[in-house]
DSSP file (Angstrom, degrees, kcal/mol; ACC not computed):
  #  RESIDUE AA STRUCTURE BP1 BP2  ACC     N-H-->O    O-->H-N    N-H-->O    O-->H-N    TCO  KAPPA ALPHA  PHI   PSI    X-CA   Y-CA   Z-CA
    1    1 A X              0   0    0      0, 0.0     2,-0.1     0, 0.0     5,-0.0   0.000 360.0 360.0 360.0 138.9   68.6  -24.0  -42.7
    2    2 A X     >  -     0   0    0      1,-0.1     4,-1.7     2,-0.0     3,-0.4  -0.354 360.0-137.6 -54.4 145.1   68.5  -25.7  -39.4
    3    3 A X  H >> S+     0   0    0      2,-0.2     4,-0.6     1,-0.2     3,-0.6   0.885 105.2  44.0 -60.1 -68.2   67.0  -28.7  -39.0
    4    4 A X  H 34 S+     0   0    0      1,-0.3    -1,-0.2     2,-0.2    -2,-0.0   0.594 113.4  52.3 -63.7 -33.2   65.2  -27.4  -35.4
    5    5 A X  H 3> S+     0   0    0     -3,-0.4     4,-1.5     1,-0.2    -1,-0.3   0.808 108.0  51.3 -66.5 -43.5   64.3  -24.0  -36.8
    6    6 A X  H << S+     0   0    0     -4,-1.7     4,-0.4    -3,-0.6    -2,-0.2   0.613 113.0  40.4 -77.5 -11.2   62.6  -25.6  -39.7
    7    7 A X  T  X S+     0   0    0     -4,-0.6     4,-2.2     2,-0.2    -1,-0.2   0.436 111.0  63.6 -92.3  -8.0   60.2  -28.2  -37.7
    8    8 A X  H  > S+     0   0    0     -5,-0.3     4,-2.5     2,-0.2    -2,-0.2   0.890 108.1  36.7 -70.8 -34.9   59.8  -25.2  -35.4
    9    9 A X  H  X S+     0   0    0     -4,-1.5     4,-3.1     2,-0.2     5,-0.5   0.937 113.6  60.0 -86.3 -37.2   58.1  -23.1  -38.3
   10   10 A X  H  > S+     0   0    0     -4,-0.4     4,-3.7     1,-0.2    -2,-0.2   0.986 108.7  42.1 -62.1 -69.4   56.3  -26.3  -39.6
   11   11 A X  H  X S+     0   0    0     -4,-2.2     4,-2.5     1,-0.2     5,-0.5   0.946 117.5  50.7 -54.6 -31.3   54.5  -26.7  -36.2
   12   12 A X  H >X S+     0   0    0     -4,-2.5     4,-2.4    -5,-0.2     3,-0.7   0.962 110.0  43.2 -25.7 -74.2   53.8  -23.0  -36.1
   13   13 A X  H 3X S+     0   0    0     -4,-3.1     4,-1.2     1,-0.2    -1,-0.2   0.819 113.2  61.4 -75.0 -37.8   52.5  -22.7  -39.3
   14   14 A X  H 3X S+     0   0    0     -4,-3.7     4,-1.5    -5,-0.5    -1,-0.2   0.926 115.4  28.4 -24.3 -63.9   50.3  -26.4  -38.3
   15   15 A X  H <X S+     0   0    0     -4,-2.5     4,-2.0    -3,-0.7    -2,-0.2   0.724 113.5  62.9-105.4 -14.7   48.4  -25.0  -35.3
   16   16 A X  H  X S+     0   0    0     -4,-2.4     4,-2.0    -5,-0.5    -1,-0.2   0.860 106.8  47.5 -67.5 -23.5   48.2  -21.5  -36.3
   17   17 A X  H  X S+     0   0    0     -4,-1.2     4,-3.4     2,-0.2     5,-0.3   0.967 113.9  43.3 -41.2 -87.5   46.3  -22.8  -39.1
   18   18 A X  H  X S+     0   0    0     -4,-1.5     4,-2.0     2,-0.2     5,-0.3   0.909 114.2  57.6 -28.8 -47.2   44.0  -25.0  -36.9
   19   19 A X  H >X S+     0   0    0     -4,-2.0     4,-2.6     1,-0.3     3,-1.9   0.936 106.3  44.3 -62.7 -65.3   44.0  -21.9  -34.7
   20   20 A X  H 3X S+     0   0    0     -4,-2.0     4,-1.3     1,-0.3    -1,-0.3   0.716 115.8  49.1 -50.5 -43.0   42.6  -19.6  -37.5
   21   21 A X  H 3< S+     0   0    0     -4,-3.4     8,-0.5     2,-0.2    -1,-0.3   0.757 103.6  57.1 -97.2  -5.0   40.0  -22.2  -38.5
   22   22 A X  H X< S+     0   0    0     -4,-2.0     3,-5.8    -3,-1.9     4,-0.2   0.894 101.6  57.8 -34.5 -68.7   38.8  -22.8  -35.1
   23   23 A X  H 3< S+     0   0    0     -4,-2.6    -2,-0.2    -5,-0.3    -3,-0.1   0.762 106.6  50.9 -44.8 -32.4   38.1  -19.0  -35.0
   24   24 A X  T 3< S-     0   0    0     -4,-1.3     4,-0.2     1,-0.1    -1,-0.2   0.191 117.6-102.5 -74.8   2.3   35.6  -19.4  -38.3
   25   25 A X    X>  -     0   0    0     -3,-5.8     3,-1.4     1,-0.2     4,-0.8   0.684  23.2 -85.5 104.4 103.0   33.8  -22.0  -37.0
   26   26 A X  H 3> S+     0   0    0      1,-0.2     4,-1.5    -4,-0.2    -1,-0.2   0.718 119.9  64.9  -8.0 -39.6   33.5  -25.8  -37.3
   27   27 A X  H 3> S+     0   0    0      2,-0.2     4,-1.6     1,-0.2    -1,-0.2   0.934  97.1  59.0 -80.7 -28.6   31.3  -25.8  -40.1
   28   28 A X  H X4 S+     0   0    0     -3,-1.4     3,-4.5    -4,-0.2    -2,-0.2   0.850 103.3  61.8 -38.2 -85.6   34.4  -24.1  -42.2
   29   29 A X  H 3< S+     0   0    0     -4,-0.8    12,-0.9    -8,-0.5    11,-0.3   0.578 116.1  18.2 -35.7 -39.9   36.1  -27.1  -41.2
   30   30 A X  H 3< S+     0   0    0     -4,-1.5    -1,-0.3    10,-0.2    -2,-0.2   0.291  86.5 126.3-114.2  14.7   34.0  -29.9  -42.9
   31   31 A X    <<  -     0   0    0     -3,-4.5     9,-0.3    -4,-1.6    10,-0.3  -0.521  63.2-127.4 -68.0 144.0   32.1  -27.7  -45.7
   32   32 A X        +     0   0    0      7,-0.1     2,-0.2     8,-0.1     7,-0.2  -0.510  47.5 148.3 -86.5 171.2   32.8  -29.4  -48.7
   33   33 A X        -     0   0    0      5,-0.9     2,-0.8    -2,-0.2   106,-0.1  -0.971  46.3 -58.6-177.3 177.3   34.2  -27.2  -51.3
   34   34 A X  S    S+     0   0    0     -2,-0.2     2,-0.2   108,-0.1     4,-0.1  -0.824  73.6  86.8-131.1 149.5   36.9  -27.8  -54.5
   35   35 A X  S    S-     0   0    0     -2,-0.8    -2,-0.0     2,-0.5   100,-0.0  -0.830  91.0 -49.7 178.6-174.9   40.0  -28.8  -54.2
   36   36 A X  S    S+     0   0    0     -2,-0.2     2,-0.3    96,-0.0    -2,-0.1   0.814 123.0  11.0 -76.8 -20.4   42.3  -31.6  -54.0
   37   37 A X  S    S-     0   0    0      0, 0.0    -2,-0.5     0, 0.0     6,-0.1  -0.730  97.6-101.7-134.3-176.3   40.2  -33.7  -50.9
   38   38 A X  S    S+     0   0    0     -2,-0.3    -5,-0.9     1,-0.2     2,-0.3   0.470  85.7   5.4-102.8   1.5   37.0  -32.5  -50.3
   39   39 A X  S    S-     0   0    0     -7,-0.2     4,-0.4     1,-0.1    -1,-0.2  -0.960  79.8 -91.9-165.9 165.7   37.2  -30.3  -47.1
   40   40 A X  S  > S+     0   0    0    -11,-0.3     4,-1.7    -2,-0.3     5,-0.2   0.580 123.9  57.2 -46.8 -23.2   39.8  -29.0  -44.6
   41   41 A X  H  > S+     0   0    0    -12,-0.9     4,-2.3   -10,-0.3    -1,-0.2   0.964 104.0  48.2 -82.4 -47.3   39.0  -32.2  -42.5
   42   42 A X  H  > S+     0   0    0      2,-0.2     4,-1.0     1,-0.2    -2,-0.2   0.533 112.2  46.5 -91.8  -0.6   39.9  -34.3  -45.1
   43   43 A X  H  > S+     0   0    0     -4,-0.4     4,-3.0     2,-0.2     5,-0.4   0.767 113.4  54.5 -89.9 -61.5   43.5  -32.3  -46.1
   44   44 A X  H >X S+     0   0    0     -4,-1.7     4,-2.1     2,-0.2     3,-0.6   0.925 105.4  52.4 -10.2 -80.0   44.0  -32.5  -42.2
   45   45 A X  H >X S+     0   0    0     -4,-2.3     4,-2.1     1,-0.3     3,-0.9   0.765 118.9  35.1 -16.0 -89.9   43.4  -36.3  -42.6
   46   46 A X  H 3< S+     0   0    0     -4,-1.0    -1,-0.3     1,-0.2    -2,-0.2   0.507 116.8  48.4 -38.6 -38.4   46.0  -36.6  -45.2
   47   47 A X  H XX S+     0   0    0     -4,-3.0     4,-1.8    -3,-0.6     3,-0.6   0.813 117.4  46.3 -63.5 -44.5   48.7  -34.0  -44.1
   48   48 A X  H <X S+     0   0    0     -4,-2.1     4,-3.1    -3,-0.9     5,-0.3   0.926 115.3  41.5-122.6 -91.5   48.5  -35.5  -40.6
   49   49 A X  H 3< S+     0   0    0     -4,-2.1    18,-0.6    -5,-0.4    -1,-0.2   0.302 118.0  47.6 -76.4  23.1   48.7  -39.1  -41.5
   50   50 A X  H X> S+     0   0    0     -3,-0.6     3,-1.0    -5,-0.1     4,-0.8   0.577 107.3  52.6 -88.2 -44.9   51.6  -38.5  -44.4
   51   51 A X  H 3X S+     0   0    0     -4,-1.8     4,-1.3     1,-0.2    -2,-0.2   0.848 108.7  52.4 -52.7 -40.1   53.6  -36.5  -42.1
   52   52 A X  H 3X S+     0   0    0     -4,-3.1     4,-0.9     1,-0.2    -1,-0.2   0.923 116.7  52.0 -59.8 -41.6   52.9  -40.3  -39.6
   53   53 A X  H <> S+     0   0    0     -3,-1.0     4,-1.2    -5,-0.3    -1,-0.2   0.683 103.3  42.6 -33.8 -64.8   54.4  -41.7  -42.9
   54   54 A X  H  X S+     0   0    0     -4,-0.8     4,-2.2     2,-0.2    -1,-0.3   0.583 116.7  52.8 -92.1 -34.0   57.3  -40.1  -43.6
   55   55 A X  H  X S+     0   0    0     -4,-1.3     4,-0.9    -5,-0.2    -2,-0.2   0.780 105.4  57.3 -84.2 -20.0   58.2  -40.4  -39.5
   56   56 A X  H  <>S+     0   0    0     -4,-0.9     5,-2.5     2,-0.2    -2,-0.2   0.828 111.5  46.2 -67.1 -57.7   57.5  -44.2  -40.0
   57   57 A X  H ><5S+     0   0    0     -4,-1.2     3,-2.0     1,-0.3    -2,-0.2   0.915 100.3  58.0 -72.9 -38.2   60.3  -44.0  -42.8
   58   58 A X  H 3<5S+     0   0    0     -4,-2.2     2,-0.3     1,-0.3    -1,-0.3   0.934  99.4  60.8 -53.7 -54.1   62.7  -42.3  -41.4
   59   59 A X  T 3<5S-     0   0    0     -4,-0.9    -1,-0.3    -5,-0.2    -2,-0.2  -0.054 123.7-104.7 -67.5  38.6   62.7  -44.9  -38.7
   60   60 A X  T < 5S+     0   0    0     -3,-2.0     2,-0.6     1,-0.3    -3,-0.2   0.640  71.1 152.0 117.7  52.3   63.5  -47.1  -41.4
   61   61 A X      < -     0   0    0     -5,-2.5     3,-0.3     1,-0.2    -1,-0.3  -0.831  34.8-157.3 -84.8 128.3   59.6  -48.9  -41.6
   62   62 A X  S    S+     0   0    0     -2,-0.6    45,-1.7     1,-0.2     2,-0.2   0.991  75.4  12.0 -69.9 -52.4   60.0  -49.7  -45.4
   63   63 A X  S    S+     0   0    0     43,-0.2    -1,-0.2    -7,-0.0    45,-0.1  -0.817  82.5 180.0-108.8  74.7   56.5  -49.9  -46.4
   64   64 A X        -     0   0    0     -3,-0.3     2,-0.2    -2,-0.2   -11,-0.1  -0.349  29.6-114.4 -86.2 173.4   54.7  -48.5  -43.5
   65   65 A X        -     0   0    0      1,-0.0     2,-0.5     0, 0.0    -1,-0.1  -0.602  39.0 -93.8-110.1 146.0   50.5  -48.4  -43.9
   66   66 A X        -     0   0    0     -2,-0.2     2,-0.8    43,-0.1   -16,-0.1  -0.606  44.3-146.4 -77.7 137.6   48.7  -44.9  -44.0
   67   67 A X        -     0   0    0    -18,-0.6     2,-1.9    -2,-0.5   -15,-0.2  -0.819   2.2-142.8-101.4 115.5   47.7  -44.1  -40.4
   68   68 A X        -     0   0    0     -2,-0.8   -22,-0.1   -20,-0.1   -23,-0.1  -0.442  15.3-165.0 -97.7 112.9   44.5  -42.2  -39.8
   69   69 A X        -     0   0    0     -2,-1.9     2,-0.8   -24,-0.2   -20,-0.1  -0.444  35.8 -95.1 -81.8 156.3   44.5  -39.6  -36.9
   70   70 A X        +     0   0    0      1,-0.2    10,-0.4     2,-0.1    -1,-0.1  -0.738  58.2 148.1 -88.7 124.5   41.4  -38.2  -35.5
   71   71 A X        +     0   0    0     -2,-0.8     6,-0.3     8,-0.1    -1,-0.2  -0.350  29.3 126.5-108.7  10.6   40.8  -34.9  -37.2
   72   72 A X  S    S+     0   0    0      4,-0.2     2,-0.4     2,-0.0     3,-0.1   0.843  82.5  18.7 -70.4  -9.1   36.9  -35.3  -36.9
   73   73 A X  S  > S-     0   0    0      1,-0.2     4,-0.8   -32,-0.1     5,-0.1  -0.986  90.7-103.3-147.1 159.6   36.8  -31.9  -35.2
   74   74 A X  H >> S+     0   0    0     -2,-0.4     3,-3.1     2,-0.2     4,-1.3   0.985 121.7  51.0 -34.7 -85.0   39.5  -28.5  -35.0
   75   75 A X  H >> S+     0   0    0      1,-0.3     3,-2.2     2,-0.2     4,-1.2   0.778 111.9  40.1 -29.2 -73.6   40.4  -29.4  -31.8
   76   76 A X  H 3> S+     0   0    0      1,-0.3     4,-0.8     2,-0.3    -1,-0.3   0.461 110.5  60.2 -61.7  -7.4   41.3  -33.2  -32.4
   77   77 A X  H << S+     0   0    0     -3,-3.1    -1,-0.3    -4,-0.8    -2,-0.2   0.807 111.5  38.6 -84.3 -38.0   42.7  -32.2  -35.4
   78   78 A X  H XX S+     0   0    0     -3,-2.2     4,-0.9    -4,-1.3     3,-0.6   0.595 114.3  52.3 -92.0 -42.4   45.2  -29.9  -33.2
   79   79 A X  H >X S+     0   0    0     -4,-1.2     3,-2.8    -5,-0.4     2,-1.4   0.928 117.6  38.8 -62.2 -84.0   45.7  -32.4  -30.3
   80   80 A X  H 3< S+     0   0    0     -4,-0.8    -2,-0.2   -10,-0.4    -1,-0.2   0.322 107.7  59.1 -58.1  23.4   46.7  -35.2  -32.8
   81   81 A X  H <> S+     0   0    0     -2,-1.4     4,-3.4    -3,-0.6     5,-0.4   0.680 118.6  37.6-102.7 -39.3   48.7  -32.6  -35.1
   82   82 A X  H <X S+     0   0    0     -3,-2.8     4,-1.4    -4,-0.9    -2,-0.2   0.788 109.5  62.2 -74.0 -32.1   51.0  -32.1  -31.1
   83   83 A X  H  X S+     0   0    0     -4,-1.1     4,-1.5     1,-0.2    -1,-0.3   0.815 111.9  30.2 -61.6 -53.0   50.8  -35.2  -30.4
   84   84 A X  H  > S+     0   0    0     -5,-0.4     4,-0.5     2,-0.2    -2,-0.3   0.908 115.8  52.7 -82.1 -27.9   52.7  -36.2  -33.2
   85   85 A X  H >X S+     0   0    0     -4,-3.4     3,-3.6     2,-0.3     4,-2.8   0.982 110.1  61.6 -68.0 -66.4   55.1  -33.2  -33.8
   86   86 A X  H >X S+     0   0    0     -4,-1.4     4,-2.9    -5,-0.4     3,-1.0   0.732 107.7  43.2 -13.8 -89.6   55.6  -34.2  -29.9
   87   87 A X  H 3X S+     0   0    0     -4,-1.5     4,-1.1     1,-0.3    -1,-0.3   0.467 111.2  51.1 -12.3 -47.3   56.7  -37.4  -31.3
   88   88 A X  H <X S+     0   0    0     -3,-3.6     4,-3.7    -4,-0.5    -1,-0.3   0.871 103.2  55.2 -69.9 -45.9   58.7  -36.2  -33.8
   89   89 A X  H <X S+     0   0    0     -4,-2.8     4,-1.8    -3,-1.0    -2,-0.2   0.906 108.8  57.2 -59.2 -44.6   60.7  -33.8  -31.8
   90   90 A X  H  < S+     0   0    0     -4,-2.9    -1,-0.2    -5,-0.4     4,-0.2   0.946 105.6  42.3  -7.8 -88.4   61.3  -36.9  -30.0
   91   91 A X  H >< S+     0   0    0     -4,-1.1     3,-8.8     1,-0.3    -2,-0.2   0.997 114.3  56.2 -47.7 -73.1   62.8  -39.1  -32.8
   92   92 A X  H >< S+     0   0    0     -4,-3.7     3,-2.3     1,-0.3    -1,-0.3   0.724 103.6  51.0 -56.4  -9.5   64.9  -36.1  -34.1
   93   93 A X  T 3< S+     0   0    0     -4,-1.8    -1,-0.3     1,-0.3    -2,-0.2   0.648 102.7  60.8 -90.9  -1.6   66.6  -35.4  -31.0
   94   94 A X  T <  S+     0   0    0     -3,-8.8     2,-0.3    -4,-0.2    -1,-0.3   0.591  88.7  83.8 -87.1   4.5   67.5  -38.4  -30.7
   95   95 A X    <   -     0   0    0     -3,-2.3     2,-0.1    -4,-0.1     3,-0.1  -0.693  67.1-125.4-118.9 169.9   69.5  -38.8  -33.9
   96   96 A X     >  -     0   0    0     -2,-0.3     4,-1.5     1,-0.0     5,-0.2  -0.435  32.5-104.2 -80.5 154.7   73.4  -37.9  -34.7
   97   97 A X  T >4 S+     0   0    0      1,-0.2     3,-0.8     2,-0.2     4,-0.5   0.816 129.2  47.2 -33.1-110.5   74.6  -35.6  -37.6
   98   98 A X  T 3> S+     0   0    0      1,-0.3     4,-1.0     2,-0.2    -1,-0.2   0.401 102.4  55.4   3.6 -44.6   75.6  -38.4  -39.2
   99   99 A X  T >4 S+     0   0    0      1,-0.2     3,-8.6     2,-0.2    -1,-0.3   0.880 112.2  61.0 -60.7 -72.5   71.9  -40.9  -38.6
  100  100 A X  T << S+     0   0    0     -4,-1.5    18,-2.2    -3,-0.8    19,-0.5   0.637 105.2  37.3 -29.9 -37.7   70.7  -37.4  -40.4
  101  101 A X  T 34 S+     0   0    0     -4,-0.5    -1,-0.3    -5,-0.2    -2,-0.2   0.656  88.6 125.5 -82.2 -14.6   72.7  -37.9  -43.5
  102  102 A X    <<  -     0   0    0     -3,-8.6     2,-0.6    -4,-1.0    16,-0.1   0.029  62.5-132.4 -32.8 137.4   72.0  -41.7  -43.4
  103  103 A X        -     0   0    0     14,-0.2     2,-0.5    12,-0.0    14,-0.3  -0.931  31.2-172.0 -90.6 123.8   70.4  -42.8  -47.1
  104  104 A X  E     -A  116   0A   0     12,-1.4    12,-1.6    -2,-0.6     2,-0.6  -0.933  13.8-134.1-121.3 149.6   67.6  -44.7  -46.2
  105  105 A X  E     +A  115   0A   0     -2,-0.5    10,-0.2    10,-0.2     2,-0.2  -0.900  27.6 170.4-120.0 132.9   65.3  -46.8  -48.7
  106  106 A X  E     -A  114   0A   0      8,-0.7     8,-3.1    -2,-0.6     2,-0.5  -0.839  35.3-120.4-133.7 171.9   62.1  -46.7  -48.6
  107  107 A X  E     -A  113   0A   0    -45,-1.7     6,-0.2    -2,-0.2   -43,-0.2  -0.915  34.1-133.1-110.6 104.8   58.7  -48.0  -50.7
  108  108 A X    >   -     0   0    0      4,-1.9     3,-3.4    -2,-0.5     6,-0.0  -0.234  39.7 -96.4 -52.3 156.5   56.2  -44.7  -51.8
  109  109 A X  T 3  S+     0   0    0      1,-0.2    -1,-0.2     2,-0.1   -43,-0.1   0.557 132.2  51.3 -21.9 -37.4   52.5  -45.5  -51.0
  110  110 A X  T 3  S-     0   0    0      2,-0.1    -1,-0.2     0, 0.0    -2,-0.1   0.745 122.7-106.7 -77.6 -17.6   52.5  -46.7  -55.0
  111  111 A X    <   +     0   0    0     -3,-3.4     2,-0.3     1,-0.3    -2,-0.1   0.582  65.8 148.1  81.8   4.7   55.5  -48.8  -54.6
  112  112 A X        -     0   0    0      1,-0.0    -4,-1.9     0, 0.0     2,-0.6  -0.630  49.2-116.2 -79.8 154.6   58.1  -47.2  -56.1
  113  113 A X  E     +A  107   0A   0     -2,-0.3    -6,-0.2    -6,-0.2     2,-0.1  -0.781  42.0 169.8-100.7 119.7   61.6  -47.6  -54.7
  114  114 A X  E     -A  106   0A   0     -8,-3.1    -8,-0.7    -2,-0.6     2,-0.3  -0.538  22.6-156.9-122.0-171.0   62.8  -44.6  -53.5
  115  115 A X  E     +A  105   0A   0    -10,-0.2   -10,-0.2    -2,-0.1     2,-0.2  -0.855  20.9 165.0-173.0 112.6   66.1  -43.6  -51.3
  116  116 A X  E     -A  104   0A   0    -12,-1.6   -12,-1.4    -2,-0.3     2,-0.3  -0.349  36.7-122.9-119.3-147.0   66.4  -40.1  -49.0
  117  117 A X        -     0   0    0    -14,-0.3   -16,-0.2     1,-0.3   -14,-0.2  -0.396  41.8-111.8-112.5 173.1   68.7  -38.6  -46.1
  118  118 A X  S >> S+     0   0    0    -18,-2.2     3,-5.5    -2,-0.3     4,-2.1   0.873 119.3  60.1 -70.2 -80.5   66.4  -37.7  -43.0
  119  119 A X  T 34 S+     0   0    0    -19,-0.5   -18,-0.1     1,-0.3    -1,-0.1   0.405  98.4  48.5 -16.2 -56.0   67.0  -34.8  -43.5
  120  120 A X  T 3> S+     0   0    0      2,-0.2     4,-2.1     1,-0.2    -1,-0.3   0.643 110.9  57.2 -51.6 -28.8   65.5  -34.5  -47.0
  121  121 A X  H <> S+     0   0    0     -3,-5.5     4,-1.9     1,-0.2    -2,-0.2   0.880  99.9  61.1 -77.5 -34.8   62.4  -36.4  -45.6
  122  122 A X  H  X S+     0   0    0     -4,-2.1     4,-0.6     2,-0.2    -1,-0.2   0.677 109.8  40.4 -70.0 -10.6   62.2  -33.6  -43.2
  123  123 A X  H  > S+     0   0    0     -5,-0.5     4,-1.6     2,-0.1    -2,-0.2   0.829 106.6  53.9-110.4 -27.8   61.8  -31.4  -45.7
  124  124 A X  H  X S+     0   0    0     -4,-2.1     4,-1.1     1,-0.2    -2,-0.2   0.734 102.7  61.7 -55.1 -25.1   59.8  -32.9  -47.8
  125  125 A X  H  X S+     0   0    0     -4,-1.9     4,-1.2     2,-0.1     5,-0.3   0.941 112.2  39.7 -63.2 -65.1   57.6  -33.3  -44.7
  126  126 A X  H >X S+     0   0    0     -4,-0.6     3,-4.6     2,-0.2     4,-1.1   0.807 115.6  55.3 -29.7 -77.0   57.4  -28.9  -44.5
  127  127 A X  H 3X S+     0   0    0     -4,-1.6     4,-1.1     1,-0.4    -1,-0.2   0.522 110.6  35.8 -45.0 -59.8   57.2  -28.8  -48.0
  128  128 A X  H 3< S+     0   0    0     -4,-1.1     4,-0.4     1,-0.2    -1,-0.4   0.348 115.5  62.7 -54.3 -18.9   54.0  -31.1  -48.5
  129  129 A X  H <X S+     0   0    0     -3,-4.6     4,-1.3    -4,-1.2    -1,-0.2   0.863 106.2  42.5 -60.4 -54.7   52.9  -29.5  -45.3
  130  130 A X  H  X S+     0   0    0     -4,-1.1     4,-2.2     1,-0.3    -2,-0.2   0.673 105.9  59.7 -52.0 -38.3   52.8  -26.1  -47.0
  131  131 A X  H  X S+     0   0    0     -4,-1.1     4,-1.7     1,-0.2    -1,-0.3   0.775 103.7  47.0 -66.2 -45.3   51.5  -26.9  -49.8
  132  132 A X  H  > S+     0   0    0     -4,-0.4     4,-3.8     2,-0.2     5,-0.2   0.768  98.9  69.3 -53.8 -27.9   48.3  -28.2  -48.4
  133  133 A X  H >X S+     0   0    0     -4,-1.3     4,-1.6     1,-0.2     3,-1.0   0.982 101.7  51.4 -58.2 -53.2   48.0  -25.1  -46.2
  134  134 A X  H >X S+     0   0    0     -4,-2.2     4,-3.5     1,-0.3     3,-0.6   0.883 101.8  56.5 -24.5 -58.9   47.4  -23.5  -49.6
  135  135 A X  H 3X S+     0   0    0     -4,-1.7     4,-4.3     1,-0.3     5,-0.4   0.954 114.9  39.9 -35.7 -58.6   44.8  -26.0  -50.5
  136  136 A X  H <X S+     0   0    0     -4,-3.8     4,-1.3    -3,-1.0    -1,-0.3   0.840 106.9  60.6 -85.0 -15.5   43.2  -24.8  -47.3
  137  137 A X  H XX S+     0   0    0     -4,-1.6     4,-2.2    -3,-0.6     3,-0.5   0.988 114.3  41.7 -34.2 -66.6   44.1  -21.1  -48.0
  138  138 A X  H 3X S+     0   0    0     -4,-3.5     4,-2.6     2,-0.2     3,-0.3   0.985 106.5  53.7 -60.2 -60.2   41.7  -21.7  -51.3
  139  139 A X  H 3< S+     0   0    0     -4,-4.3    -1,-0.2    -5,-0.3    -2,-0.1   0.888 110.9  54.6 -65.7  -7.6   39.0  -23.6  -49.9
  140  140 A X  H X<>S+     0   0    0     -4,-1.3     5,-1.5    -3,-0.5     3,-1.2   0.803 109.2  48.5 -57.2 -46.6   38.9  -20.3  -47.3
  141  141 A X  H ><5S+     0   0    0     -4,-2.2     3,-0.7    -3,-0.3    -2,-0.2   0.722 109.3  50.9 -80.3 -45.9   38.7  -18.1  -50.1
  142  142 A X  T 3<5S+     0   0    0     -4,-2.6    -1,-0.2     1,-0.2    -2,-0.2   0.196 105.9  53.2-107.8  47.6   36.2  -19.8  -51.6
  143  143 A X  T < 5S-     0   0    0     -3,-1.2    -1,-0.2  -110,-0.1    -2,-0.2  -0.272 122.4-104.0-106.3  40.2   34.2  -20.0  -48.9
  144  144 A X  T < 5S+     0   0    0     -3,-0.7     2,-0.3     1,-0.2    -3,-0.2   0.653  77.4 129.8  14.9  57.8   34.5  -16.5  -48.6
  145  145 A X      < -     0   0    0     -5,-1.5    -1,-0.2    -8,-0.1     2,-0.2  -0.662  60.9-109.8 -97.0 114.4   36.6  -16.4  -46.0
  146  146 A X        -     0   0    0     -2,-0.3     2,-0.1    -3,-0.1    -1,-0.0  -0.489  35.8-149.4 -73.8 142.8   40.2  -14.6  -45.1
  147  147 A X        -     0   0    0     -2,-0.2     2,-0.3    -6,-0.0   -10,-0.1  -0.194  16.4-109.2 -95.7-141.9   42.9  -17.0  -45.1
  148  148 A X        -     0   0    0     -2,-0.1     2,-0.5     0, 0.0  -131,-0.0  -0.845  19.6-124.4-148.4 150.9   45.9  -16.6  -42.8
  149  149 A X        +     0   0    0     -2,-0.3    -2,-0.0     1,-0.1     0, 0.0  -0.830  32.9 172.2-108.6  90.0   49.9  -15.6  -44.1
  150  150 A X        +     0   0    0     -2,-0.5     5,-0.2   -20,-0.1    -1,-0.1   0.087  19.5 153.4 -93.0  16.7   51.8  -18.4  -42.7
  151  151 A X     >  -     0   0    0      1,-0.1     4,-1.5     3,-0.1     3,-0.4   0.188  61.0-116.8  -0.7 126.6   54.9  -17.3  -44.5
  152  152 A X  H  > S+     0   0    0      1,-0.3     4,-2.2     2,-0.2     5,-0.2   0.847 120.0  60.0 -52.4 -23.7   58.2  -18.2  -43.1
  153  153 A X  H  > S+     0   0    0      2,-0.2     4,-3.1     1,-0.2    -1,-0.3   0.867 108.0  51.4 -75.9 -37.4   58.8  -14.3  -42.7
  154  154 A X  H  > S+     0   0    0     -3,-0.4     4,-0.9     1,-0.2    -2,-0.2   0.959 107.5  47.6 -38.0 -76.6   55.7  -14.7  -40.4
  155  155 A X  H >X S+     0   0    0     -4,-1.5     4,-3.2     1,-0.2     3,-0.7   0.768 113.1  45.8 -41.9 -67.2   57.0  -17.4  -38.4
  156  156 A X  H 3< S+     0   0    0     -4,-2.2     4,-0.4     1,-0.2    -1,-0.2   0.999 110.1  56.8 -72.9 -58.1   60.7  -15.7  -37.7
  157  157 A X  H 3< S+     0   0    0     -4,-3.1     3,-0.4     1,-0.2    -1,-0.2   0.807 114.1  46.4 -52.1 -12.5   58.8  -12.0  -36.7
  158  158 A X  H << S+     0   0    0     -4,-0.9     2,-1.2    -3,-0.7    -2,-0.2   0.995 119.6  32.8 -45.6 -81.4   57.0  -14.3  -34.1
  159  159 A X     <        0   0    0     -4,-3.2    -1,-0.2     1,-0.2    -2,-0.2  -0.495 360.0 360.0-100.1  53.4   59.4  -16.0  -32.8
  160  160 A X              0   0    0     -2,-1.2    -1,-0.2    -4,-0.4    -4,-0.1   0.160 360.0 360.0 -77.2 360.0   62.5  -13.5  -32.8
């Protein structure tokens, strides 16, 4: 898949998310509930400042530090998710086929020595994105609560 198409659907599926849990109310946003963190704010947190992570590595920071963006509300959760995608869009346009296929080595949060392409870190960014959305699908659901179908199929009949 292209590279441009596939950060295109990631920020989609990013602020339509945000969008959808604006629309239910703040208190959605920080209710605790169970799950892998303990609210939507606090998967924000994480999604949001791994995604900083992963953009950190790719510019070849080895051991970069977790960065925490302000998520304290929907909105700020949504500025600093554009703010960074901003950022990203940035970086990637800046690099050659070739930077993209680069192997870079980098040190997980645990310390293990690991070694990707960009590219593969760009997906591994979606992926880990996606997965979380679930999370927040489920802590929707059991707040009784519709979630939202952010589905790649979604994404393309938008943006056709």
């Amino acid at each position: 898949m292209n590279k441009d198409k596939l950060f295109s659907y990631h920020k989609w599926a990013t602020l339509t998310c945000l969008d959808h849990i604006k629309s239910l109310g703040e208190e959605i946003y920080v209710r605790e509930g169970m799950n892998s963190f303990a609210s939507i704010q606090q998967t924000m947190e994480h999604v949001l400042g791994v995604e900083k992570l992963w953009l950190m590595r790719m510019n070849q920071v080895g051991q970069p530090t977790f960065e925490r963006l302000d998520v304290s509300t929907v909105a700020k959760a949504k500025e600093s998710a554009m703010l960074l995608h901003a950022e990203m869009e940035l970086y990637f346009a800046s690099l050659t086929d070739e930077q993209w296929q680069e192997i870079l080595k980098f040190k997980t949060m645990r310390g293990d020595d690991l070694e990707n392409t960009r590219e593969e870190m760009l997906f591994t960014v979606v992926n880990h994105a996606s997965y979380h959305r679930g999370q927040i699908t489920s802590f929707l659901r059991q707040f009784g609560k519709e979630g939202i179908a952010l589905d790649y199929i979604y994404f393309q009949k938008q943006n056709r």
